[in-house]
N, C-alpha and C positions, 0 to 999 in steps of 0.2 A: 313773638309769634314763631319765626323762625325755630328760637330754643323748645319751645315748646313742640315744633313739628318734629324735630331730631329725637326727644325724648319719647315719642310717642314710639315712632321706625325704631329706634331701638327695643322699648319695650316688646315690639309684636315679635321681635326679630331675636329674642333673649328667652321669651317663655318656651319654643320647643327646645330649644340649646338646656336651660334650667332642664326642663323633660327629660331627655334621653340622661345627662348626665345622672341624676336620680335614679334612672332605670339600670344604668350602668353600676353607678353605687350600690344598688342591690345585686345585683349579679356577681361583683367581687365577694372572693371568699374574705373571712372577719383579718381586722388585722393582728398581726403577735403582738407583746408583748416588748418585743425587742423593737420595733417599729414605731409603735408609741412612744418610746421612750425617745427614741433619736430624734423622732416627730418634733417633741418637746425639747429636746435641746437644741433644736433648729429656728424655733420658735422662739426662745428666748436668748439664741446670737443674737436672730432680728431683732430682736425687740431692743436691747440694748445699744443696738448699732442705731438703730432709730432715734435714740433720746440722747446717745454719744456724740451722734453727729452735725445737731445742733447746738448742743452743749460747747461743742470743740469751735462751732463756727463764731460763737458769740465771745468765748473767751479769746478766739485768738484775733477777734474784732476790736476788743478793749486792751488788750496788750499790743497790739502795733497803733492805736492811738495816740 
């Protein structure tokens, strides 16, 4: 009940937040070219840090075993 009450507060408390930022997203001019790019290679540090990081937790879980 509880979780369910917090999910709700959040919900009402997130769709004008959702709003403006949308409104705001259109108001920016488009982005370059060079910006997309970086975007994407920013995206795929993370991404990699993401699966490296578990990756690294579990090998170095079975080598000091």
């Amino acid at each position: 009940m509880v979780i369910t009450g917090i999910l709700i507060v959040v919900l009402v408390r997130m769709i004008p937040w959702w709003k403006r930022e949308r409104e705001a997203e259109a108001a920016r001019p488009p982005r370059t070219e060079e910006e997309k790019a970086r975007d994407h290679q920013t995206a795929r540090i993370w991404g990699c840090l993401t699966i490296a990081l578990p990756v690294l937790l579990v090998l170095a879980y079975f080598l000091t075993r």
